[in-house]
VOROPA-146551 format. One record per residue (C-alpha): residue number from 1; residue in three letters; x, y, z. Coordinates in pm, 1 decimal. Example, Ala and Ser with C-alpha at 12.3 -4.5 7.8 and 13.67 -1.06 7.14 Angstrom:
residues 2
R resi resn       px       py       pz
R    1  ALA   1230.0   -450.0    780.0
R    2  SER   1367.0   -106.0    714.0
***
This chain:
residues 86
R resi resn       px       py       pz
R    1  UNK  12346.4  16432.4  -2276.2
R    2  UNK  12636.6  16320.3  -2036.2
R    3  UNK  12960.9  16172.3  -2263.6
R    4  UNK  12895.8  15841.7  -2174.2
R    5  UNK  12551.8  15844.6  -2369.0
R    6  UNK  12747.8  16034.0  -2624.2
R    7  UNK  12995.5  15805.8  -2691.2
R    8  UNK  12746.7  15500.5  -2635.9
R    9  UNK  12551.2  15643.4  -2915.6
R   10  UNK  12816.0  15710.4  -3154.2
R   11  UNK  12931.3  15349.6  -3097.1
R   12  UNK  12558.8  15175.9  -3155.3
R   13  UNK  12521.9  15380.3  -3471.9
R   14  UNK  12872.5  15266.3  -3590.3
R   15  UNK  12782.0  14925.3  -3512.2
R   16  UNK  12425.2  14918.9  -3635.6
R   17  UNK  12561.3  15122.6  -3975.0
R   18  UNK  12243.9  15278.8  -3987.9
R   19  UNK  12124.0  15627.8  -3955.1
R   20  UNK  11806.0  15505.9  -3705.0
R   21  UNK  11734.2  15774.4  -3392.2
R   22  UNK  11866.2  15631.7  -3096.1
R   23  UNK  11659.0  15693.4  -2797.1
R   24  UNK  11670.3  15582.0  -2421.4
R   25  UNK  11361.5  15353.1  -2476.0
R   26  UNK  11498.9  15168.0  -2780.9
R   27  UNK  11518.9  14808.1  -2754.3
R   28  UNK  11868.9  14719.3  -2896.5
R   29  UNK  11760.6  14396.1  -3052.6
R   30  UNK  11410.4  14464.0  -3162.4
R   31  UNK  11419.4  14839.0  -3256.5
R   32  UNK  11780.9  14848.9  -3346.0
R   33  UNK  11866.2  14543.9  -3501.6
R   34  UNK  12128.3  14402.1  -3282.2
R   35  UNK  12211.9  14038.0  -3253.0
R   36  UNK  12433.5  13837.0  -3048.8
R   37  UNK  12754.5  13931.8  -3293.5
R   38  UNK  12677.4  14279.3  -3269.5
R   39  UNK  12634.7  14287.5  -2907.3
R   40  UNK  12944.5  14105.4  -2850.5
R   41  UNK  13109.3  14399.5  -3090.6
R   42  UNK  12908.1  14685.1  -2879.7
R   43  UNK  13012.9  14514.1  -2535.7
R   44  UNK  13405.6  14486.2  -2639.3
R   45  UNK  13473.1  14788.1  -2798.4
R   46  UNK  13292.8  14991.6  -2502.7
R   47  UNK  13497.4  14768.7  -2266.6
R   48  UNK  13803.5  14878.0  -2507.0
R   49  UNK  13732.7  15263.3  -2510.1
R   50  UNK  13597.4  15298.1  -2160.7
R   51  UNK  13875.9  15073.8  -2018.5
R   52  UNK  13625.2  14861.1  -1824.1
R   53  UNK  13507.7  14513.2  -1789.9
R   54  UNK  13154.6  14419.0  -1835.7
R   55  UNK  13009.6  14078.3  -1670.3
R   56  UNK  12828.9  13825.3  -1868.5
R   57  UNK  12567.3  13875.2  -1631.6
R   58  UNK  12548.3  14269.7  -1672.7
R   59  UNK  12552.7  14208.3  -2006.6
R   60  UNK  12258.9  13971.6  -2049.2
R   61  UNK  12071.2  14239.1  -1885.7
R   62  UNK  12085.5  14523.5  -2103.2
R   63  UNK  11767.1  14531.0  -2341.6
R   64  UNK  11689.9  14897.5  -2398.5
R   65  UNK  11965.5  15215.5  -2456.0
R   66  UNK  11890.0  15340.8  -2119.6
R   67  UNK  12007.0  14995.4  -1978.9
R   68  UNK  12310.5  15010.2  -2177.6
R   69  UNK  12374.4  15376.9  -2085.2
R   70  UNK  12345.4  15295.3  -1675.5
R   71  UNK  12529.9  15001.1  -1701.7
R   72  UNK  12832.3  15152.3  -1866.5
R   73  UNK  12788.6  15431.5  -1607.6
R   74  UNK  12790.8  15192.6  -1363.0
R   75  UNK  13068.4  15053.6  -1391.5
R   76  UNK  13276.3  15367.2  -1536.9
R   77  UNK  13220.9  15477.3  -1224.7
R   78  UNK  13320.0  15240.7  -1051.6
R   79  UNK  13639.5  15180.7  -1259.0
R   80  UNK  13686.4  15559.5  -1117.8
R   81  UNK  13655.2  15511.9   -778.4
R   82  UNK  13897.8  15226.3   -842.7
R   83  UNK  14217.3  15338.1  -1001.5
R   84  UNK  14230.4  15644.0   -734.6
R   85  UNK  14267.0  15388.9   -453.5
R   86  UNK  14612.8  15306.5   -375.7
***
């Protein structure tokens, strides 16, 4: 496991309080009990840790953990590639 999924996980089970396995293939709302508060709470304080922004519309597609784990990577990335251009 990569530190992004790491950290991604440590953050859902923080948010979800629960002690539920969290797998690539969960659904987030379904399996894992997230609603539009806790989303909001999962989307922010990734944005806050990873230092990135993530659109409305990237956001409205994430349904499972592995969406939520290559979108963050996504755009990690590409906050990356960003900061070392001058």
């Amino acid at each position: 496991m990569n530190p992004i999924q790491t950290l991604v996980d440590e953050l859902l089970l923080q948010i979800t309080k629960t002690r539920k396995t969290i797998s690539p293939n969960k659904l987030l709302v379904e399996d894992l009990g997230f609603d539009s508060l806790k989303m909001m709470d999962l989307m922010s304080t990734i944005e806050d840790r990873l230092e990135i922004a993530i659109p409305l519309a990237e956001a409205t597609r994430i349904k499972t953990v592995a969406d939520l784990y290559a979108a963050v990577a996504k755009l990690a990335s590409a906050a990356d590639k960003t900061s070392l251009t001058p």
